[in-house]
C-alpha positions as CSV (number, residue, x, y, z in Angstrom):
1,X,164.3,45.4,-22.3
2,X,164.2,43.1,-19.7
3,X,162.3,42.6,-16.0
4,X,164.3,42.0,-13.0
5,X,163.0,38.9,-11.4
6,X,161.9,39.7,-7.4
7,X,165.2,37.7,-6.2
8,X,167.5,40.0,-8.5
9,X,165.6,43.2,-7.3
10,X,166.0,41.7,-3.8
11,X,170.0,42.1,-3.9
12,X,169.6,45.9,-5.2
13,X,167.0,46.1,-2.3
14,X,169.5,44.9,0.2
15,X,172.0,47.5,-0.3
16,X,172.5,50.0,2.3
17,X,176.0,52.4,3.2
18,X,177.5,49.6,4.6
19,X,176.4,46.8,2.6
20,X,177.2,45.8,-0.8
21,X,175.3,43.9,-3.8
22,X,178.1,43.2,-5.9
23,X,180.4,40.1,-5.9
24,X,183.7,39.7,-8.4
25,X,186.7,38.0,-8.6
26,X,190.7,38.1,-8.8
27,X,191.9,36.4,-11.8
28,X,195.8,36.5,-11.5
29,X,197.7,35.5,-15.2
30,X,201.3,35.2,-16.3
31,X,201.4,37.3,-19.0
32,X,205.0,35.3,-20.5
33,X,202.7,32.7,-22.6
34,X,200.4,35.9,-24.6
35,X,202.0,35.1,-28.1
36,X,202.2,39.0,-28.7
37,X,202.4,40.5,-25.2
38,X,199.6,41.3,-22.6
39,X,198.9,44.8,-21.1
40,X,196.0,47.3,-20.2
41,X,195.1,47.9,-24.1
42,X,195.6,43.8,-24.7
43,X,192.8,43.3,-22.2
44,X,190.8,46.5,-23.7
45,X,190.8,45.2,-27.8
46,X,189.6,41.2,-26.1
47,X,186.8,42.7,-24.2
48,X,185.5,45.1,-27.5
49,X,186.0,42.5,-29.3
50,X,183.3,40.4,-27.3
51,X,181.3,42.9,-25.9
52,X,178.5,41.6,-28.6
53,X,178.5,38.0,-26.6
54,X,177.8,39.9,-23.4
55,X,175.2,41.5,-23.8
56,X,174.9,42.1,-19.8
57,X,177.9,45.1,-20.1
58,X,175.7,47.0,-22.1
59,X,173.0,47.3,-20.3
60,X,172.2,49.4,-17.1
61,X,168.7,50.1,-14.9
62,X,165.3,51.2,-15.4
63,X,164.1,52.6,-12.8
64,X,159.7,52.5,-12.3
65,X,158.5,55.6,-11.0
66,X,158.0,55.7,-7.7
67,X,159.5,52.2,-6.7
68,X,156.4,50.5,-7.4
69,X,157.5,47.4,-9.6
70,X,160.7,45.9,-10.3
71,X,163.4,47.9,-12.7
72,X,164.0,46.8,-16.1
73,X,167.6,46.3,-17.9
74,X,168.0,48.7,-20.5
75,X,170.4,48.9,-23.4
76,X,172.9,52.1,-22.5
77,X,172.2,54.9,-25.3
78,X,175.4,56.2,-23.6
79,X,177.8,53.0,-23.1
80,X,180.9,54.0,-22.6
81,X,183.7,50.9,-22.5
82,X,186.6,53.3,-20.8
83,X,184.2,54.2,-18.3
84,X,184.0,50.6,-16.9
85,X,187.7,49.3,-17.8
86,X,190.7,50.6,-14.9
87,X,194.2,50.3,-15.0
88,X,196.4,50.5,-11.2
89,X,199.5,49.0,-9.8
90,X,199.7,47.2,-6.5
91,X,202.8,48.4,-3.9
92,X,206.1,46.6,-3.7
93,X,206.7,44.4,-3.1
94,X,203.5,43.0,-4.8
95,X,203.1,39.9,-2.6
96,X,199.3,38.3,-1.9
97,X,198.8,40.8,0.7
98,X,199.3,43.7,-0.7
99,X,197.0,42.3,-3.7
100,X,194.0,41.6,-1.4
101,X,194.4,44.9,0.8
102,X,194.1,46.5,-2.8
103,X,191.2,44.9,-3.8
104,X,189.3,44.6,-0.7
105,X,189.4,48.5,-0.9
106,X,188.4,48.6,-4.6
107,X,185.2,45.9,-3.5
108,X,183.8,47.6,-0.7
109,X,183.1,50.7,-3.1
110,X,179.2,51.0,-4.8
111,X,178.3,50.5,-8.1
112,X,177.3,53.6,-10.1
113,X,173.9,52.5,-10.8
114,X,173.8,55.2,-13.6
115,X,175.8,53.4,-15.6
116,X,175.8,49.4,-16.4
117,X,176.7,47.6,-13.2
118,X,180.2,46.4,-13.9
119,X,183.9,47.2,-13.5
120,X,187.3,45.6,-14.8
121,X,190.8,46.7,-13.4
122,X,193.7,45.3,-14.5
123,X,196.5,45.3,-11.6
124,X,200.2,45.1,-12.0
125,X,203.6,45.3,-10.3
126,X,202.7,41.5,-8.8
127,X,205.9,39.7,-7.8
128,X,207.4,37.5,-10.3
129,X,206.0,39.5,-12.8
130,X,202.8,38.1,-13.0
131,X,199.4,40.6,-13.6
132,X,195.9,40.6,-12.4
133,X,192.2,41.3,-13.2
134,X,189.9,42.1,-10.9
135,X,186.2,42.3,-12.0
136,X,183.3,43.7,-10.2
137,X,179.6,42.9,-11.3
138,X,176.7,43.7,-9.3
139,X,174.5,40.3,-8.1
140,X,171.4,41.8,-9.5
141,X,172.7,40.7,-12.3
142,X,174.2,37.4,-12.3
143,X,175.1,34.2,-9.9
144,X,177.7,32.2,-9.4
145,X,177.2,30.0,-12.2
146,X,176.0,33.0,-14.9
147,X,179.6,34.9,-13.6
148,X,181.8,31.8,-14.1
149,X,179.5,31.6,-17.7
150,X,180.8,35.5,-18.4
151,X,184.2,34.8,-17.5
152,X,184.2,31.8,-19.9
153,X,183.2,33.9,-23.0
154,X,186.5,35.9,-22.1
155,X,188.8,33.1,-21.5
156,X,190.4,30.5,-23.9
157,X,191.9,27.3,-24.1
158,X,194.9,28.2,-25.5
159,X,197.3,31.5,-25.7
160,X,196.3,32.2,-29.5
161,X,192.6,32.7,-28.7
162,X,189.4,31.2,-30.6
163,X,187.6,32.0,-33.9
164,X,184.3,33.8,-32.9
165,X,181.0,34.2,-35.0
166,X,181.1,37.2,-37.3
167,X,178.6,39.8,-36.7
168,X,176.1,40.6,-39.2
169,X,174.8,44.1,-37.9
170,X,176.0,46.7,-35.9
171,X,175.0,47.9,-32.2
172,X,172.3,50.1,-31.7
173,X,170.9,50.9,-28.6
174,X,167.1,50.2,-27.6
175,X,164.7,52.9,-27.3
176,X,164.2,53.7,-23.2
177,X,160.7,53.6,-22.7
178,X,158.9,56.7,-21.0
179,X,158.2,56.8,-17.4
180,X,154.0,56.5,-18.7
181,X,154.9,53.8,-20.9
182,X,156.4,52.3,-17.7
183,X,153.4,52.9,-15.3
184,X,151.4,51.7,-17.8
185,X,153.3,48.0,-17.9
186,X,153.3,48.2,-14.1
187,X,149.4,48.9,-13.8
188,X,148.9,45.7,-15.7
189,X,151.4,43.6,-13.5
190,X,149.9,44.8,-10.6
191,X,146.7,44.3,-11.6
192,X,147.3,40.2,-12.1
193,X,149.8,40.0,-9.4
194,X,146.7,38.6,-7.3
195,X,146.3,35.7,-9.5
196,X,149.8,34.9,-9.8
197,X,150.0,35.1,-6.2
198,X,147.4,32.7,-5.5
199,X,149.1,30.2,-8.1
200,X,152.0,30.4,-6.0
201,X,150.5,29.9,-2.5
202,X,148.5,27.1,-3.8
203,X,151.7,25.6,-4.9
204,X,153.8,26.4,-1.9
205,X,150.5,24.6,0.3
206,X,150.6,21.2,-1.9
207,X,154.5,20.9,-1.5
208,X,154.4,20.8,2.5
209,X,150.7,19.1,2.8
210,X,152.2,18.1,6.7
211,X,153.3,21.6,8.0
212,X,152.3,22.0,11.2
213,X,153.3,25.8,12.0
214,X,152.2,26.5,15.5
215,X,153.3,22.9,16.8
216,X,156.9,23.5,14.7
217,X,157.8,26.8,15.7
218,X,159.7,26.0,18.9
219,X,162.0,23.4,17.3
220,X,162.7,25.8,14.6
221,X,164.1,28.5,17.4
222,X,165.6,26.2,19.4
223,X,163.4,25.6,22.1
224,X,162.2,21.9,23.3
225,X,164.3,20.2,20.9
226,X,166.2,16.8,21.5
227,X,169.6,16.3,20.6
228,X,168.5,14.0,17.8
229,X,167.1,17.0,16.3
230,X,169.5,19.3,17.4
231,X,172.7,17.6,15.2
232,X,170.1,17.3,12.1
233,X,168.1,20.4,11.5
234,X,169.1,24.4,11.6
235,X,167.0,26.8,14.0
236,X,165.8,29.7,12.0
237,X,167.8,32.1,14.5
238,X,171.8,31.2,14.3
239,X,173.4,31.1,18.0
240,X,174.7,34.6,18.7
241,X,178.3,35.2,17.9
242,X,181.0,37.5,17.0
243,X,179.8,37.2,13.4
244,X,176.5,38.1,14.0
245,X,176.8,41.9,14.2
246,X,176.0,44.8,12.1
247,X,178.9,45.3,9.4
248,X,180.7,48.6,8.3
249,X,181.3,49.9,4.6
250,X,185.1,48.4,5.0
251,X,186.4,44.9,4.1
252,X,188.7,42.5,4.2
253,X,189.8,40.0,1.6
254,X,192.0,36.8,1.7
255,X,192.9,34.4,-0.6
256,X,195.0,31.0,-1.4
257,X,195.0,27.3,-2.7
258,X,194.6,24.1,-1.3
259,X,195.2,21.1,-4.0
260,X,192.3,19.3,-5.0
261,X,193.4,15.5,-4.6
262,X,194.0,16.7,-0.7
263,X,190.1,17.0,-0.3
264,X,189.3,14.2,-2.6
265,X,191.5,11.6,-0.7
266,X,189.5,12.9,2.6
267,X,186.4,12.4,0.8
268,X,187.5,8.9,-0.5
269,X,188.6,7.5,2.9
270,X,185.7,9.0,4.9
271,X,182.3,8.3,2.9
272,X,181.7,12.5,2.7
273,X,181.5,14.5,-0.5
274,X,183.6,17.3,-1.4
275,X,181.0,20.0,-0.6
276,X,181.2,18.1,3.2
277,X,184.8,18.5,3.2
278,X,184.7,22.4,2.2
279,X,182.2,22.9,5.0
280,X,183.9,20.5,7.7
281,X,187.2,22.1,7.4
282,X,186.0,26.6,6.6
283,X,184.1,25.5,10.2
284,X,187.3,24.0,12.1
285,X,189.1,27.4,10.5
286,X,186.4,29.3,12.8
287,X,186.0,26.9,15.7
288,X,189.8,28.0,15.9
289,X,189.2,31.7,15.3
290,X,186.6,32.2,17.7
291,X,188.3,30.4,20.1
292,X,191.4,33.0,19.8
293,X,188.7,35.3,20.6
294,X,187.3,33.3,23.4
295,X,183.3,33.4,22.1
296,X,182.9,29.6,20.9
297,X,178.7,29.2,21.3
298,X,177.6,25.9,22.8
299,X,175.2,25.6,19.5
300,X,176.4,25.0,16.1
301,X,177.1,27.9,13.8
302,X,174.8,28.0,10.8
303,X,175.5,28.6,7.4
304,X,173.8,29.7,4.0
305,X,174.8,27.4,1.4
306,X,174.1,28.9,-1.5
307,X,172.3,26.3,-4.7
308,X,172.4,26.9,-8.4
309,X,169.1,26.1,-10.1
310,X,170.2,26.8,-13.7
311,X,169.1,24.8,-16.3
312,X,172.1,23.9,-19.1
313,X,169.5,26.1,-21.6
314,X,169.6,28.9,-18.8
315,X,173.6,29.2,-18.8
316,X,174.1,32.4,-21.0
317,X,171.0,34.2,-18.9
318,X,171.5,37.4,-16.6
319,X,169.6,36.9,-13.6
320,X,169.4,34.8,-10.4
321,X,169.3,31.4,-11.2
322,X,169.7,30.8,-7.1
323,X,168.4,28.7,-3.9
324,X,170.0,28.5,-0.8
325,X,169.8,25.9,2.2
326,X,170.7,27.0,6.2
327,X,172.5,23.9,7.6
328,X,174.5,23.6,11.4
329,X,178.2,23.0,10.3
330,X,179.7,21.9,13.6
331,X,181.8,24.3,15.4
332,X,180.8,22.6,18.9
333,X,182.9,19.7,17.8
334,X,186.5,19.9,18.1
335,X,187.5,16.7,16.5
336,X,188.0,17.2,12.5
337,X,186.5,13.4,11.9
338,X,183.4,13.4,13.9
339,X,182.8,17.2,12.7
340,X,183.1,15.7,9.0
341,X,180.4,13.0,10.0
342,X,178.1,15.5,11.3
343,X,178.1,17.8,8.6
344,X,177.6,14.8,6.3
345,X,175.0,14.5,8.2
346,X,173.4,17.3,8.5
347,X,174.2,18.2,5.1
348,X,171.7,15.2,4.1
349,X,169.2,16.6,5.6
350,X,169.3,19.9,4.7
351,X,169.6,18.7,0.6
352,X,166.7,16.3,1.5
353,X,164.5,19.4,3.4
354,X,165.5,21.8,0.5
355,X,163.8,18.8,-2.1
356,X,161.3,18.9,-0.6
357,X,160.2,22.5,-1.6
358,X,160.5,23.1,-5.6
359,X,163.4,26.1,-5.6
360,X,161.2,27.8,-8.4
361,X,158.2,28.3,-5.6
362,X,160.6,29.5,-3.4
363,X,161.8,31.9,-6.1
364,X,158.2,32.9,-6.9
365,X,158.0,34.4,-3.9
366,X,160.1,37.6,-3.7
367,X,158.3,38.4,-7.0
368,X,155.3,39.7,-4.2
369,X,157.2,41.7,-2.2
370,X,156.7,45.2,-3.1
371,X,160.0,46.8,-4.3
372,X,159.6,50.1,-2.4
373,X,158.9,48.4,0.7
374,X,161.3,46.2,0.5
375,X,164.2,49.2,0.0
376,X,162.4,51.0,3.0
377,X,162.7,48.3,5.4
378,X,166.4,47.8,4.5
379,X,167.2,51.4,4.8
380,X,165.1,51.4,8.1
381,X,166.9,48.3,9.7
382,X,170.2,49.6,9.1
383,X,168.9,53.2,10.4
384,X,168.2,51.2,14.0
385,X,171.8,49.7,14.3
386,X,170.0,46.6,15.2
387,X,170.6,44.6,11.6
388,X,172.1,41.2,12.1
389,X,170.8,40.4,15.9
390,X,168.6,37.8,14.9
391,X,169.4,35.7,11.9
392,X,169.1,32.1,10.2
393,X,173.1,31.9,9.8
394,X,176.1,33.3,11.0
395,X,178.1,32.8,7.3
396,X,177.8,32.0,3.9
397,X,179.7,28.8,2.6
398,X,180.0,28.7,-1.7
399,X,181.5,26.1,-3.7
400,X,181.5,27.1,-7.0
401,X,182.5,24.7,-9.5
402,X,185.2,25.1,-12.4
403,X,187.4,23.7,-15.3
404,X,190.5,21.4,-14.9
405,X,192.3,22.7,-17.8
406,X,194.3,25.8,-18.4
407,X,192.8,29.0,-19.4
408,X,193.9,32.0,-21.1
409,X,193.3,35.6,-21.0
410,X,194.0,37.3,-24.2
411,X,197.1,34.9,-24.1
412,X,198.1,35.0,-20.8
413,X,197.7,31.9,-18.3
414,X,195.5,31.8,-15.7
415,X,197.2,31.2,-12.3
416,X,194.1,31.1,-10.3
417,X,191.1,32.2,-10.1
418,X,189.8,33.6,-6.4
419,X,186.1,34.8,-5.6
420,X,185.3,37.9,-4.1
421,X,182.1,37.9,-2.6
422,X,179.4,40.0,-0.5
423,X,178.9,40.0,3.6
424,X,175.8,41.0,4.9
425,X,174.5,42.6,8.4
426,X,174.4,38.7,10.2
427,X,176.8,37.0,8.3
428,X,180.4,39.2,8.7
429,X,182.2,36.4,7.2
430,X,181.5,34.6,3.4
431,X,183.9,31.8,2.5
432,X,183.9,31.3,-1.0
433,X,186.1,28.9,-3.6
434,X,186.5,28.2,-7.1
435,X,187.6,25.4,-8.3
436,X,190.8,25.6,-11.5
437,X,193.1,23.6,-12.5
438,X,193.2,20.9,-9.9
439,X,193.1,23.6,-6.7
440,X,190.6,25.0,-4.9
441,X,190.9,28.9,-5.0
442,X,189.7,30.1,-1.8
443,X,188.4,34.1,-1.6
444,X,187.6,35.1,2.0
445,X,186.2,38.2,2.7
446,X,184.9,39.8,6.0
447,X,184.0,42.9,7.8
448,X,187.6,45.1,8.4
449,X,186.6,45.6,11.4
450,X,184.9,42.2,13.4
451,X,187.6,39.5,11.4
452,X,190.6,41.9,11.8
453,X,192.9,38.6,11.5
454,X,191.0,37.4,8.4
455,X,194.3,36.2,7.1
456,X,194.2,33.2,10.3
457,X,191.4,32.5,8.6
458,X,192.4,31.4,5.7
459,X,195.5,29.3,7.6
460,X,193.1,27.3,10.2
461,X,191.7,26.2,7.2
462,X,194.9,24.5,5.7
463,X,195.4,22.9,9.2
464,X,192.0,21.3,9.2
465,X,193.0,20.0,6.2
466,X,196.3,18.4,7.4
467,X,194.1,17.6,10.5
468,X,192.0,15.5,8.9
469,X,194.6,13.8,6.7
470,X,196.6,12.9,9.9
471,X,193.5,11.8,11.1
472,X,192.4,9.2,8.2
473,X,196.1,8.2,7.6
């Protein structure tokens, strides 16, 4: 039995009817190179046969009576693999639209959390003959990093698979403790959550000895700030924006490539990074979109950059392993070049800000906020209508990093490999990417409603990227 950490409860805390907790992603194969075909049941016999190196699949909530600490992860005394595996087609004539219409309807579903927080479809009738997966896991549960780390144990570096490590005994469930046993472990949490809380306050005071809160609080909303400091640090409210608007239950989903050596031969001509490259051009693709809309703000968009803080021996652990940084991303420039150079910029400011504070302190924190208030307040902002009016960022930015080499799936080659992500009340629009095989998978998803043209998206983004490449040649 294991604790949820505060920042995993957080994302089961956050859910409401119209937002989600659970990420996933499309993996689409060519089932030609499995040595002895490659179907439903194929994908079935890999997964039971590794089910015992994710132990994550088998295990679904605790709850503690009455909301008043964190849940645990239990082993399932009930598991049942069918349950969680799905087989469906996609309509003719099977083109990448009609494969992300599918599957943004499939991700803006819940989670049964009765059952372990997972799902796996496998999705034919793609053209050419190609198939898909499509996996859904709830963020309670893993990152970026720990889901890339799943998908690894089912993936292989060639079509005839890998020897695996014999198992010695068979499954048996865990015992699930009694709701006294459980009150009884939470009366002794809450009983030294003072201490611990004074730990972490001390610790949070000696990492910004200079903070100033009174005499920093109008730069940090926007007010009395020179442009010097306006092109360097985020406010903590985002300029208002179409974005920035409660969400419905209904997504969205686009997805595509753009070749790797593009981006690095920006990078290589301009002094940027590849992460500033990412950024510059997914905010050029929404300069563009909200200028077909007509609702550019003067100020900056901000965006939530999401950091992984796992440790190499942390890599096979469930959990958030996460941090996060808010940085302006320059959609009041319209040149692609000086846009790069300020989101270099900024961007070295906000990694050198978010060094500044250790990311485990930061994690420490949501360990203190009680897990029944917390769902309250969520349930009661989206009650009001009014989640989403005033927020740190507009959208979420990921770059998740991934293997150069081809990958198998019980045989068959992995094409690409495209996130599917979460929105949020505030942040109708999450750009995400993964990189394979020399590309950079792209997986967009927004609100159906407020990015109805999610799909121009995803092209303003290629055209920042020849923008920029006519622009350094």
């Amino acid at each position: 039995m294991q604790q949820l950490s505060g920042l995993d409860a957080s994302f089961l805390n956050l859910e409401t009817p119209t937002q989600r907790g659970h990420v996933g992603g499309v993996v689409v194969v060519d089932p030609a190179t499995a040595p002895d075909g490659w179907g439903f049941d194929t994908v079935r016999s890999l997964i039971e046969e590794r089910i015992e190196l994710l132990p994550f699949f088998r295990r679904r909530l605790l709850s503690v009576p009455m909301e008043m600490d964190h849940p645990y992860w239990v082993e399932d005394p009930d598991f049942d693999l069918d349950f969680h595996l799905r087989h469906i087609g996609v309509p003719a004539p099977g083109g990448r639209e009609e494969l992300a219409t599918l599957v943004a309807r499939i991700h803006e579903r819940p989670l049964d959390r009765s059952r372990p927080l997972w799902e796996m479809y496998l999705i034919e009738g793609l053209d050419g003959g190609r198939m898909a997966t499509y996996t859904k896991l709830h963020h309670a549960a893993i990152d970026g990093v720990s889901g890339a780390e799943i998908l690894t144990i089912l993936l292989d570096a060639s079509p005839e698979g890998r020897d695996l490590p014999e198992e010695s005994t068979t499954w048996e469930p865990e015992a699930v403790p009694s709701p006294t046993s459980l009150m009884w472990r939470t009366a002794f949490r809450v009983a030294v959550s003072p201490a611990r809380a004074l730990r972490v306050g001390y610790e949070f005071a000696r990492a910004i000895p200079g903070l100033k809160p009174l005499q920093s609080l109008p730069a940090l909303v926007g007010v009395g700030r020179d442009r010097e400091e306006f092109l360097s640090r985020p406010s903590l409210i985002a300029p208002q924006s179409l974005l920035n608007q409660p969400i419905s239950a209904h997504r969205r989903w686009a997805f595509g490539d753009i070749a790797l050596d593009r981006v690095k031969a920006i990078k290589n001509a301009t002094g940027a990074t590849v992460n500033d490259v990412v950024i510059s051009v997914s905010a050029g693709a929404v300069r563009r979109w909200l200028d077909d809309h007509g609702n550019i703000p003067e100020r900056s968009l901000q965006a939530l950059i999401p950091i992984s803080i796992r440790t190499e021996d942390e890599a096979s652990e469930i959990g958030n392993k996460v941090s996060g940084m808010v940085a302006p991303i320059g959609t009041h420039i319209e040149d692609p070049v000086e846009r790069l150079e300020f989101v270099h910029t900024t961007m070295t400011v906000a990694k050198d800000s978010h060094r500044a504070m250790p990311a485990d302190i930061l994690r420490d924190f949501a360990q203190f906020a009680p897990p029944a208030v917390a769902a309250r307040a969520a349930r009661l902002a989206y009650r009001s209508g009014r989640g989403g009016r005033w927020t740190p960022f507009n959208l979420v930015i990921s770059n998740i990093p991934g293997p150069h080499f081809p990958l198998y799936l019980a045989g068959a080659r992995l094409e690409g490999h495209y996130p599917v992500s979460t929105i949020t009340d505030g942040a109708a629009l999450n750009i995400t990417l993964h990189s394979y095989l020399g590309n950079l998978c792209f997986g967009l998803i927004a609100d159906r409603d407020l990015v109805p043209d999610l799909w121009s998206v995803l092209a303003y983004i290629e055209d920042e990227v020849a923008a920029l490449e006519t622009a350094i040649s």
